[in-house]
VEXSE-206717 format. One line per field, with one value per residue: x, y, z of N, C-alpha, C, O in turn; residue in three letters. Coordinates in Angstrom, 3 decimals, decimal comma, m for minus. Layout:
// VEXSE-206717
n.X [X;...]
n.Y [Y;...]
n.Z [Z;...]
ca.X [X;...]
ca.Y [Y;...]
ca.Z [Z;...]
c.X [X;...]
c.Y [Y;...]
c.Z [Z;...]
o.X [X;...]
o.Y [Y;...]
o.Z [Z;...]
code [ala;...]
END
This chain:
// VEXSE-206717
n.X [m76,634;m77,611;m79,816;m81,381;m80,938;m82,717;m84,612;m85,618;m85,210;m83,094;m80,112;m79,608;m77,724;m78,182;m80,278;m79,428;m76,731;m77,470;m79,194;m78,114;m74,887;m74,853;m76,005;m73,813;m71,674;m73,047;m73,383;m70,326;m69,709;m70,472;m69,883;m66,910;m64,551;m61,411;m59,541;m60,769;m62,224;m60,526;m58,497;m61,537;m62,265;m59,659;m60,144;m62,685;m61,793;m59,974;m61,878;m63,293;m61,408;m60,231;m61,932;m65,062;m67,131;m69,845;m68,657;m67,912;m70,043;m71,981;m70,160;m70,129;m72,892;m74,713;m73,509;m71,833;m73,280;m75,747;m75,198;m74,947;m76,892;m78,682;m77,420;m75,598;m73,289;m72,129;m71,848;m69,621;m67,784;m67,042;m65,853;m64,127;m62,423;m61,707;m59,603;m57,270;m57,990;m58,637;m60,375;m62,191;m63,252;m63,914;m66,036;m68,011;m68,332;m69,817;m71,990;m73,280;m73,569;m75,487;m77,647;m78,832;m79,781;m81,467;m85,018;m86,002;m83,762;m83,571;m86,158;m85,318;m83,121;m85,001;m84,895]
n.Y [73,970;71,564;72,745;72,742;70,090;68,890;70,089;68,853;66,227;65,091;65,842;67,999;68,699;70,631;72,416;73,358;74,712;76,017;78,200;78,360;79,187;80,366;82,369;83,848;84,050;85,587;88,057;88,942;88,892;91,800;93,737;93,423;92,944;92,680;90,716;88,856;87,600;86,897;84,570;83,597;82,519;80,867;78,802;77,870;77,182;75,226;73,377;73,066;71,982;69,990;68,447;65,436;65,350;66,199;67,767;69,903;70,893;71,683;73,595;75,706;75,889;76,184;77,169;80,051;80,492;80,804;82,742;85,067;85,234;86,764;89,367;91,356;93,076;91,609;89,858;90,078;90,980;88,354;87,088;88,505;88,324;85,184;85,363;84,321;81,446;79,495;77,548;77,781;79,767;79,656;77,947;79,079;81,375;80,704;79,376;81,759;83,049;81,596;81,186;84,298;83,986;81,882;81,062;79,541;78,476;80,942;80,811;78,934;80,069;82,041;84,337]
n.Z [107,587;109,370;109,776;107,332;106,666;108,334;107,966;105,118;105,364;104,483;102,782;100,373;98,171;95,706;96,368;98,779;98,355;96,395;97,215;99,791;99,554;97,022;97,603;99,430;97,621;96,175;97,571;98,676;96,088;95,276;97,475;96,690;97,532;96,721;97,682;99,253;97,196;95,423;97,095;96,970;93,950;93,360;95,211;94,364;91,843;91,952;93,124;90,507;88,777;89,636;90,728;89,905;87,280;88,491;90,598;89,120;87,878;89,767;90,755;88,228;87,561;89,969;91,748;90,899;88,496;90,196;91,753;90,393;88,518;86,064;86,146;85,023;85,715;87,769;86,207;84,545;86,241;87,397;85,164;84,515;87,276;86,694;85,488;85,490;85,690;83,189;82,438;83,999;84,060;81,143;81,326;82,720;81,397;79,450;80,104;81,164;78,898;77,485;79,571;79,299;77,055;77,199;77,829;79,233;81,458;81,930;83,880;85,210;87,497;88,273;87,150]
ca.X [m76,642;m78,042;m81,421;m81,704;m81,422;m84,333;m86,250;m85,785;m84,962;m82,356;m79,374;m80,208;m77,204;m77,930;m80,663;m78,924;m75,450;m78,300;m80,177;m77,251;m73,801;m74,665;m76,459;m72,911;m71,198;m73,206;m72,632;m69,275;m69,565;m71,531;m68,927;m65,830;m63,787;m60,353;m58,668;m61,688;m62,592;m58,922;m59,208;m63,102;m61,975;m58,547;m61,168;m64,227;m61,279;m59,817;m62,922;m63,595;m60,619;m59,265;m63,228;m65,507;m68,185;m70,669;m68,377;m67,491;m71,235;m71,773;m69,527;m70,519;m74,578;m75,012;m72,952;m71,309;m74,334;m76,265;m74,972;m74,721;m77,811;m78,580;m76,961;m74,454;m72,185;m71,522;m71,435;m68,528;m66,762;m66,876;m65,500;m62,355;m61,689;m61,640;m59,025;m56,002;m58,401;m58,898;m61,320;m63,703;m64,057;m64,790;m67,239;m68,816;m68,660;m70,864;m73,217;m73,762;m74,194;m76,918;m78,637;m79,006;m80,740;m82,594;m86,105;m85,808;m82,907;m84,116;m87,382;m84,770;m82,775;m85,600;m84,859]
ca.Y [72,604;70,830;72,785;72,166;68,673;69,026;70,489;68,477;64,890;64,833;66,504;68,294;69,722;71,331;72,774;74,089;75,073;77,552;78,860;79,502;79,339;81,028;84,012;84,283;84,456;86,947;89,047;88,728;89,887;92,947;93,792;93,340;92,993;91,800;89,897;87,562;87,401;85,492;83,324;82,423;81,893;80,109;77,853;77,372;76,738;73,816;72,182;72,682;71,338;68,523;67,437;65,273;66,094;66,852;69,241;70,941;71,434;72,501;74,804;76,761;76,304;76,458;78,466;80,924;81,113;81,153;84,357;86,541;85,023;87,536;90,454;91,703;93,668;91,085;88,278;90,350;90,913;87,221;86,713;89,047;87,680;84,042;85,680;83,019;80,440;79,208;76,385;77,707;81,394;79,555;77,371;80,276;82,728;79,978;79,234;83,202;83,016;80,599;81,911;85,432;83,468;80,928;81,230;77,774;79,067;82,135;80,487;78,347;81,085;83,006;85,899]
ca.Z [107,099;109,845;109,440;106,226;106,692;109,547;106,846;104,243;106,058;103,882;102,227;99,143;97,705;94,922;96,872;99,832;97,767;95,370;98,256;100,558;99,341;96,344;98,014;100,041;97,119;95,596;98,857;98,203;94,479;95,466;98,326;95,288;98,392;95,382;98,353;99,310;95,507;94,831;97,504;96,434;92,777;93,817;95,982;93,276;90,237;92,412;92,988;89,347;88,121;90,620;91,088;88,796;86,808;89,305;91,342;88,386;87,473;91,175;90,830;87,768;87,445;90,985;92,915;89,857;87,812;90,800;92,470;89,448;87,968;84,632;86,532;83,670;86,049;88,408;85,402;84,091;86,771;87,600;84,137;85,220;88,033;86,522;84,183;86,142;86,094;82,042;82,170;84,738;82,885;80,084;81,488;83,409;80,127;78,589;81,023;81,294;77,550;77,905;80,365;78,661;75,547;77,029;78,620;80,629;82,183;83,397;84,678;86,837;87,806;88,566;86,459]
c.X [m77,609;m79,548;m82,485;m81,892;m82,578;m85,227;m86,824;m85,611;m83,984;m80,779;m79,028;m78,876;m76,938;m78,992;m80,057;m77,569;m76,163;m78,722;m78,851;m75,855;m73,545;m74,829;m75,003;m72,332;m71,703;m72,920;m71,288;m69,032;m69,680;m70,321;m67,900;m64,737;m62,410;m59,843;m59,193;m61,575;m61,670;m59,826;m60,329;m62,754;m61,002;m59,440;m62,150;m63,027;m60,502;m60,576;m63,299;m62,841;m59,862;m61,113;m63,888;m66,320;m69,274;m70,355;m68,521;m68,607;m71,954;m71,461;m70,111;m72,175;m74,774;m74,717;m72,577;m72,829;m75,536;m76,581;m74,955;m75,761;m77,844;m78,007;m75,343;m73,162;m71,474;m71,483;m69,850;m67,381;m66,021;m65,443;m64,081;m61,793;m61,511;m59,816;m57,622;m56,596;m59,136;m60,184;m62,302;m63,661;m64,491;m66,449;m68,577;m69,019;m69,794;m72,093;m73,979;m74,519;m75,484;m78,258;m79,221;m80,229;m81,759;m83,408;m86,470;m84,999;m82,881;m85,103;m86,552;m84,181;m83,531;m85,689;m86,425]
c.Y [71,745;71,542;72,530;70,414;68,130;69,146;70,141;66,938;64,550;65,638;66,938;69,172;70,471;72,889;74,182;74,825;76,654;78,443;79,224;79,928;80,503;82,461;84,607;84,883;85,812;88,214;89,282;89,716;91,191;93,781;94,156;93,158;91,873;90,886;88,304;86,993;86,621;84,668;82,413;81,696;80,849;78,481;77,096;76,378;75,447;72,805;72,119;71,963;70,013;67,462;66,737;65,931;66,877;68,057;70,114;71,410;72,374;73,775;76,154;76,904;77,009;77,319;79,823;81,296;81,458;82,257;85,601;86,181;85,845;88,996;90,713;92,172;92,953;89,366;88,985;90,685;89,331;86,846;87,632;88,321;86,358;84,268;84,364;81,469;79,354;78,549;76,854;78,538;80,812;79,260;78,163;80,881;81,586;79,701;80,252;83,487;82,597;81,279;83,589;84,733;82,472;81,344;80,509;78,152;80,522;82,034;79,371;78,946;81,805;84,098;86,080]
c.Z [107,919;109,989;108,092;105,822;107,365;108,598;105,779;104,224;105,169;103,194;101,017;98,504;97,036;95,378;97,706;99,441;96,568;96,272;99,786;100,365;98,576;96,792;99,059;98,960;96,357;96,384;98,587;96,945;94,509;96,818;97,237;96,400;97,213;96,229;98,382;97,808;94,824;95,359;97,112;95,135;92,695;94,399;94,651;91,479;91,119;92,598;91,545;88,766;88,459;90,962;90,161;88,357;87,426;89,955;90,380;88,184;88,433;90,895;89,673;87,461;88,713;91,857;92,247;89,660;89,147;91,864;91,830;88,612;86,860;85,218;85,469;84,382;87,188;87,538;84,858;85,000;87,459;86,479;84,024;86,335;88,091;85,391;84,636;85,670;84,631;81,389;82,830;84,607;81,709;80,353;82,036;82,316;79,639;79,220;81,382;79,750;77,692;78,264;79,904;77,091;75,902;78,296;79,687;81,635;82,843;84,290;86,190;87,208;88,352;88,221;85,556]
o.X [m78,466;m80,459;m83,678;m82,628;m83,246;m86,286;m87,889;m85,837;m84,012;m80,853;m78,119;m79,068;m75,915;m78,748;m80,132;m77,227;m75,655;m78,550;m78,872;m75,508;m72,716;m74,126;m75,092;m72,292;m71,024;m72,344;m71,281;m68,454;m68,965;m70,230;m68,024;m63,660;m62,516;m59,541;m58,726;m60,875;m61,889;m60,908;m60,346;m62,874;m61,317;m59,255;m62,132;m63,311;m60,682;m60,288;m63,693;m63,390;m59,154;m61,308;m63,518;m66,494;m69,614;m71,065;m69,198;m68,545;m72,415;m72,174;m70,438;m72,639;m74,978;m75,418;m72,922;m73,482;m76,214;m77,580;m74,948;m75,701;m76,724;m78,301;m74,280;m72,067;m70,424;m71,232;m68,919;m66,210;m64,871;m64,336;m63,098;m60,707;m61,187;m59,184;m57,229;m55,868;m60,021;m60,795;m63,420;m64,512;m65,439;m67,493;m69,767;m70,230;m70,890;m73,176;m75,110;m75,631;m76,441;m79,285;m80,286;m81,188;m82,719;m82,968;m87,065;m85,484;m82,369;m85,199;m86,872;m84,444;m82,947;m86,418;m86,673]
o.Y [71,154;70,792;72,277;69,793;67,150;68,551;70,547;66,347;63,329;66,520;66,324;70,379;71,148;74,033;75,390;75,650;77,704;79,627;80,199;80,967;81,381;83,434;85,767;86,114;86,787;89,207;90,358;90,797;91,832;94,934;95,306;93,303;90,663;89,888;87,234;86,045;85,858;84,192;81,193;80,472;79,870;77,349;75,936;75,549;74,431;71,627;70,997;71,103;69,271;66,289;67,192;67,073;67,991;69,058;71,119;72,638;73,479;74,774;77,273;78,000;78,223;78,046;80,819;82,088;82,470;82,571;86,743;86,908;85,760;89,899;90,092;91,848;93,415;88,243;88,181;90,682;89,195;86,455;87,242;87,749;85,911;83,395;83,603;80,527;78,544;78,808;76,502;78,847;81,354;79,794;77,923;81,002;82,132;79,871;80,081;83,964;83,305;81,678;83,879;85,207;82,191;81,771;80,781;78,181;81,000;82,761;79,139;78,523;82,516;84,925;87,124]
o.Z [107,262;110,339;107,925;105,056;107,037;108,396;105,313;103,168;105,015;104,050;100,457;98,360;97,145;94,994;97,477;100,289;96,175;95,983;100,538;100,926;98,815;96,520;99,460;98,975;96,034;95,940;97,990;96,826;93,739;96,394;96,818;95,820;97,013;95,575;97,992;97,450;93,883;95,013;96,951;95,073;92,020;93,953;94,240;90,614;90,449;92,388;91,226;88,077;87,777;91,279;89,078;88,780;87,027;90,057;90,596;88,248;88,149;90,805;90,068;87,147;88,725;92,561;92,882;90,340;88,968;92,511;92,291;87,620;86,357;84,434;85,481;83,921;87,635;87,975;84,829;84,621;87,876;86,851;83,393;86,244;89,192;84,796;83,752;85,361;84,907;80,352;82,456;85,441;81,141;79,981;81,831;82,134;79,511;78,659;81,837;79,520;78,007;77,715;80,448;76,483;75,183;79,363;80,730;82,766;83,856;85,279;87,356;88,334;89,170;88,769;84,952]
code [unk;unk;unk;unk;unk;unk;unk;unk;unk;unk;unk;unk;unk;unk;unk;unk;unk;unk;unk;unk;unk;unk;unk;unk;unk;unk;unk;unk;unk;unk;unk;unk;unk;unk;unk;unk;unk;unk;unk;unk;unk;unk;unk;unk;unk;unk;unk;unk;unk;unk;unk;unk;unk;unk;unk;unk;unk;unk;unk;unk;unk;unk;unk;unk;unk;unk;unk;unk;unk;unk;unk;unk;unk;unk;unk;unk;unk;unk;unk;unk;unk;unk;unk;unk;unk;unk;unk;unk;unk;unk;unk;unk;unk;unk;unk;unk;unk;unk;unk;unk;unk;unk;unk;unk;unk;unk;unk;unk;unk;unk;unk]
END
């Protein structure tokens, strides 16, 4: 955090939440470790659901879509292990949708 703010004189968080949170979580994904994988979802579906609009967007462009980017086998297992969590598997299944069809969205993604 605090080098990122060095480096950017500021606090960028959609920035610094794509570029490092997400790459945890994808670690994470890639790992399948089921224990962590609650907890994270337990964690990510509270800020989606108790936060406003912004967290919630946070949560699934940025950090979700941003760790399993067009990777199919860690978008579906996302999409299991949201299976508790109603509102933010949907919002994730759709945003995976998306991103599979649109060309904009893989050019920000990077896919």
């Amino acid at each position: 955090y605090k080098d990122h703010v060095r480096l950017n004189g500021e606090f960028l968080c959609v920035d610094f939440f794509l570029n490092t949170f997400a790459n945890d979580i994808r670690d994470m994904l890639v790992a399948n470790n089921q224990k962590k994988l609650k907890k994270l979802y337990d964690a990510l579906n509270d800020m989606y659901v108790n936060g406003d609009r912004t967290v919630g967007n946070l949560v699934v462009v940025v950090l979700l879509g941003g760790a399993v980017k067009n990777d199919r086998e860690l978008t579906q297992r996302v999409v299991e292990g949201l299976s508790d969590h109603a509102h933010l598997k949907t919002a994730f299944y759709n945003l995976a949708s998306l991103i599979c069809k649109d060309k904009r969205l893989k050019e920000i993604y990077g896919i």
